[in-house]
C-alpha positions in Angstrom: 1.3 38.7 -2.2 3.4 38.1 -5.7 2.4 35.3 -7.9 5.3 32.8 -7.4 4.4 33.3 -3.5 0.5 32.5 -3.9 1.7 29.3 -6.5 4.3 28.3 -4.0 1.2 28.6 -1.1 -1.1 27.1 -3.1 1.0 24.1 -4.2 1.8 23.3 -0.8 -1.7 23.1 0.3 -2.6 20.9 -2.8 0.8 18.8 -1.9 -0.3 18.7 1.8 -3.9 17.5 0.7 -3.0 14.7 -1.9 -0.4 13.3 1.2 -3.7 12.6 3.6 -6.0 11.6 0.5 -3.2 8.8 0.0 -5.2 5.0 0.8 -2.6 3.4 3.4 -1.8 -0.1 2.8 0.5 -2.4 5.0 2.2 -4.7 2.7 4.3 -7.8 4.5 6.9 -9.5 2.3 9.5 -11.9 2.9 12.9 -9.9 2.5 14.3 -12.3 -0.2 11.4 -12.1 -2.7 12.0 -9.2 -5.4 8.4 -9.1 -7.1 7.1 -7.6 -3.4 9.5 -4.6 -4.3 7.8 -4.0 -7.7 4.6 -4.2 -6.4 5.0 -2.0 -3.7 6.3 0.3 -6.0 3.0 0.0 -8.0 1.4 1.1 -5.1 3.0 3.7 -4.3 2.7 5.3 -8.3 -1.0 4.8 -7.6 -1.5 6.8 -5.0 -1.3 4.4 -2.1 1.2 5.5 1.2 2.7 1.7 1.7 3.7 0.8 5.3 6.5 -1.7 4.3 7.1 -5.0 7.0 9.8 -7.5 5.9 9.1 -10.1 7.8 11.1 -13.8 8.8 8.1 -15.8 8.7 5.3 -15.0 6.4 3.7 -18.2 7.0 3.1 -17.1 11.2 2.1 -13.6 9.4 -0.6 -15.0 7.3 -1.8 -17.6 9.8 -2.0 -14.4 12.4 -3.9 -12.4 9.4 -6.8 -14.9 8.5 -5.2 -16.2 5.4 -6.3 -19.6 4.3 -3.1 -21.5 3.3 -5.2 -22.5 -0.2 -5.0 -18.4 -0.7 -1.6 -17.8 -0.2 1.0 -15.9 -2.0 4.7 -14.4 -1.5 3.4 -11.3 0.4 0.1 -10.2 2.3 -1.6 -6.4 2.5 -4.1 -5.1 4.9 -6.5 -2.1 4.3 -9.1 -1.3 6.1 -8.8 -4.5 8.1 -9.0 -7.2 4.9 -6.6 -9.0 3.6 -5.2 -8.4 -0.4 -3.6 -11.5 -1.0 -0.9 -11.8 -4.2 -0.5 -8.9 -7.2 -3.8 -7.4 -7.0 -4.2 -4.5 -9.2 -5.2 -0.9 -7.6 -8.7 -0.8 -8.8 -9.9 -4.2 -7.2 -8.2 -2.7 -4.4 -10.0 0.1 -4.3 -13.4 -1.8 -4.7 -12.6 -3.9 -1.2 -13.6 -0.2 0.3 -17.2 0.0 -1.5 
């Protein structure tokens, strides 16, 4: 096999690993709020494979999710079944899973 082939294989392999390594997070934002977007983005530069819902009625979303209203902000996540409530960086994120 020539060398651009075996970097080619090999690259797909590493690309094909890093896509399952990715954390999944569902994020669910109301669609007129703009900082959602951005954080998402964040996310997503970090690593994490977001699972976007815009959703009507956050308020039924986070009563449905466990949110206390005292804890609420413009757009909820999930990961591994807890709740990431406002801008939370990556590596608190991360922590929830220790």
């Amino acid at each position: 096999m020539n060398t651009k082939l075996r970097i080619a294989v090999l690259t797909a392999l590493f690309m094909a690993g890093a896509a399952q390594a990715a954390e999944v997070i569902d994020v669910y934002r109301d669609p007129n709020c703009g900082c959602c977007e951005e954080w998402i983005k964040y996310l997503e530069a970090n690593g994490f494979s977001v699972r976007d819902h815009v959703e009507p009625n956050m308020s039924e979303v986070k009563q449905r999710l466990g949110v206390a209203p005292r804890l609420a902000s413009c757009h909820t996540a999930m990961i591994d079944g807890k709740f990431v409530e406002g801008h939370v960086p990556v590596a608190q994120i991360l922590d929830l899973k220790n």
